[in-house]
C-alpha positions in Angstrom: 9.2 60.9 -23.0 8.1 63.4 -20.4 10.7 62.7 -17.4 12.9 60.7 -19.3 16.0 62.4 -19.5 18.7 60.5 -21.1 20.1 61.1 -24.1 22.6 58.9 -25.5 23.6 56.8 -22.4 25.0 53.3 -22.8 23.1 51.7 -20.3 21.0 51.7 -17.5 21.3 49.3 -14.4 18.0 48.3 -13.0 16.3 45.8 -10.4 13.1 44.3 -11.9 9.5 44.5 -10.4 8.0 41.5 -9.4 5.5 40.2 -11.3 5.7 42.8 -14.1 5.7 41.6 -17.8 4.4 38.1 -16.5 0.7 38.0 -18.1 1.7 36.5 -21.4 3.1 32.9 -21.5 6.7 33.1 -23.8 4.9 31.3 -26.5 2.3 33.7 -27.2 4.7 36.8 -27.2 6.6 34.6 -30.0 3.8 34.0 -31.8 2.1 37.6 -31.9 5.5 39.2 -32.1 5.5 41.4 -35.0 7.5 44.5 -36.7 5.3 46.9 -36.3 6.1 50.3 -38.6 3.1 52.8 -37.1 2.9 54.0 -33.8 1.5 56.4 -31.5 3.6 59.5 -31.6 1.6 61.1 -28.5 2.0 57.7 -26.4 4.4 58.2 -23.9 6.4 55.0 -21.5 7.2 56.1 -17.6 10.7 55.6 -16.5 9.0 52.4 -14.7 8.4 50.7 -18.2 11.4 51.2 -20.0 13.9 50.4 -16.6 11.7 47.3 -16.8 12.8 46.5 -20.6 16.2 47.5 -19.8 16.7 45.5 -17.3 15.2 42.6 -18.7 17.5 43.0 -21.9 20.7 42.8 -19.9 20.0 39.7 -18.6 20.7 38.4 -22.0 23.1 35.9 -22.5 26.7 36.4 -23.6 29.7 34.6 -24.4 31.6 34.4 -21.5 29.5 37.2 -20.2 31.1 40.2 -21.2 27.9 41.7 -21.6 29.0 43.7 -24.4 25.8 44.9 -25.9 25.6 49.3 -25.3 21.5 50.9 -25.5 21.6 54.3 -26.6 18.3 55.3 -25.8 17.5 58.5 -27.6 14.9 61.1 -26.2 16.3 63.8 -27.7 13.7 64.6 -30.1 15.4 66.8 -32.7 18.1 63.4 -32.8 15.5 61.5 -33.3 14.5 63.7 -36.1 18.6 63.7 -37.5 18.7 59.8 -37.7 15.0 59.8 -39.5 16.6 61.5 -42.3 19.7 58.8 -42.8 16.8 56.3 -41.8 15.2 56.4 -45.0 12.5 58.5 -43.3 11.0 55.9 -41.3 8.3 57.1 -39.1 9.0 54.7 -36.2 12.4 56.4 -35.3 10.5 59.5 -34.3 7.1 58.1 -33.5 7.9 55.4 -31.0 7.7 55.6 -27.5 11.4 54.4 -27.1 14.1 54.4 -29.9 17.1 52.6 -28.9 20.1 52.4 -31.5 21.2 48.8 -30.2 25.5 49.2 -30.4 28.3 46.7 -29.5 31.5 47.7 -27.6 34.0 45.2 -29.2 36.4 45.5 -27.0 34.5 45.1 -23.4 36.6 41.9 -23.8 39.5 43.4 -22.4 37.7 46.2 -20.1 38.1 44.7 -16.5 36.8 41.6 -17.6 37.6 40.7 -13.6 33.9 42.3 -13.5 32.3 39.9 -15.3 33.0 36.9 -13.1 33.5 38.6 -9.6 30.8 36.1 -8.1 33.0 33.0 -9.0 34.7 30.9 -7.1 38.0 31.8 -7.3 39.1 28.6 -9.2 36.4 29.8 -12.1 38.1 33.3 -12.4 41.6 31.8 -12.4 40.5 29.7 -15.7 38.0 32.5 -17.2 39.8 35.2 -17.3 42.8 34.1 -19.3 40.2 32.2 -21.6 38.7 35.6 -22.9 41.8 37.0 -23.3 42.6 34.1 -25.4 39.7 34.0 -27.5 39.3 37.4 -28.8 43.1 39.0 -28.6 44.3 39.5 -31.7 40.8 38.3 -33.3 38.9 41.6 -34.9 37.1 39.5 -36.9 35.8 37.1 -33.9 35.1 40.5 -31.8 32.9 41.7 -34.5 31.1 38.5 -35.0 30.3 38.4 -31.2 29.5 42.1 -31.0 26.3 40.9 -33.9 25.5 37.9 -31.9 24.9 39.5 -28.5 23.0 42.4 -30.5 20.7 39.9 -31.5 20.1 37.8 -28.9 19.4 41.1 -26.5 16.7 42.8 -29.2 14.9 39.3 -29.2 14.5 39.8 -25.2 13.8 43.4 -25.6 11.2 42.9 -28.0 9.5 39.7 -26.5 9.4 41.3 -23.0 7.8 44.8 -24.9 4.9 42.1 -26.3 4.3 40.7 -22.8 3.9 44.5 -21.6 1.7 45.0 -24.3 3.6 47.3 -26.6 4.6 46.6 -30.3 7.9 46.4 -31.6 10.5 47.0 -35.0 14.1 45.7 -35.6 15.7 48.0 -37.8 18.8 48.0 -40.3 17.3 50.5 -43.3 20.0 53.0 -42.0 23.0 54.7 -43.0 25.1 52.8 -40.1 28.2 55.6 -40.5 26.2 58.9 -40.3 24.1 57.4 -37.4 27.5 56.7 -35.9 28.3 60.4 -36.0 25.3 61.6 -34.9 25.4 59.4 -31.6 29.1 59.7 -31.4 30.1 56.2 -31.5 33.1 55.1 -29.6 35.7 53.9 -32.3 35.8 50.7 -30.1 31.7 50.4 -31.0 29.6 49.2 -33.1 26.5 50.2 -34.4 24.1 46.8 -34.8 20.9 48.0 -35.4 17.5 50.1 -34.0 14.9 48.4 -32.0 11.4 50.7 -31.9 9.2 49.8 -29.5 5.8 52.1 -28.6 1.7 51.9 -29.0 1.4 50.3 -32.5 -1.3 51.8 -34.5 -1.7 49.6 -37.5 -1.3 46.2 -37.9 1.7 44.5 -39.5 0.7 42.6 -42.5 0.1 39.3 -42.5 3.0 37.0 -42.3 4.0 37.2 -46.2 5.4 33.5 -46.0 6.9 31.2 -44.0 9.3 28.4 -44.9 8.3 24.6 -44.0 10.1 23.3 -41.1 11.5 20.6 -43.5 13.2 23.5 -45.6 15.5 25.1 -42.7 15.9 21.9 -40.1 19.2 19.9 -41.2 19.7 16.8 -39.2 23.1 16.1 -38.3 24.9 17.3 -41.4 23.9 19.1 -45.1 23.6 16.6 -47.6 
């Protein structure tokens, strides 16, 4: 991305544009939402466009808002070419517009968690901040599970706010998560979750191969 020059940040802090990203209702986005594998290797996203999906993504919710979810947004193109090859050779890590390798710090818990509620009353902070520390001390298991739960939610926004902007979009887990690790030199506090892709598709995702019934995955109250 010509004028794009970060290579494996964490994150990037923006203020969104007014009125940007608004032309397509929520629904729609769902609905026409697809992983997309082909894209436009020669399509390129201005700084504008991705600080706009970036700061989108971060307003994504978290438990207790620790905001834990990292973007390493890779422009380097002979990285992109290193994790191709423990990607299974997928084209979209080195054809898309912008490759982000979607990681979890799982302990942002404990990281001046006085950050995450400094606009509280003071009566909210007093009961908050104890609470994390309560929840996930001790708990490697529960920080995990919430590092994957953020990482989720977040690539949902990032990809339904890349469809309202009119750019396609692929989640991605066919990696090798430990050499990708390596190569982006992952924290040992971190977590790789998965790749998000998002550029100028340039074939159509098949159609939907099939869908459950409603009936099939809605449970009311309890499972029989």
């Amino acid at each position: 991305m010509q004028g794009y020059k970060l290579n494996r940040i964490l994150i990037c802090y923006v203020t969104k544009k007014e009125g940007e990203g608004e032309d397509m209702r929520t629904d729609e986005a769902i609905r026409t939402r697809r992983a997309v594998k082909h894209y436009d290797p020669n399509h390129s996203m201005t700084l504008e466009e991705v600080n706009e999906l970036l700061s989108l993504a971060i307003l994504s919710p978290t438990a207790f808002n620790i905001q834990n979810w990292r973007f390493v947004v890779v422009t380097d193109t002979e990285l992109r070419k290193q994790i191709r090859e423990v990607a299974w050779d997928q084209a979209q890590v080195t054809d898309a517009s912008l490759f982000i390798v979607l990681c979890a710090d799982m302990k942002s818990w404990e990281k001046q968690p006085n950050r995450y509620w400094v606009n509280a009353p003071k009566e909210v902070q007093e009961f908050m901040l104890p609470a994390i520390d309560n929840y996930y001390r001790g708990k490697e298991e529960v920080q995990r599970d919430e590092a994957m739960r953020s990482c989720g939610i977040t690539a949902q926004t990032l990809m339904l706010a890349a469809k309202s902007m009119g750019y396609d979009s692929c989640p991605m887990d066919g990696f090798d998560f430990e050499k990708v690790a390596e190569l982006i030199n992952l924290p040992a506090d971190h977590v790789v979750a998965m790749f998000v892709a998002i550029g100028k598709g340039t074939k159509e995702a098949w159609p939907r191969p099939g869908q459950l019934d409603l009936d099939e995955v809605t449970i009311k109250n309890r499972f029989a």
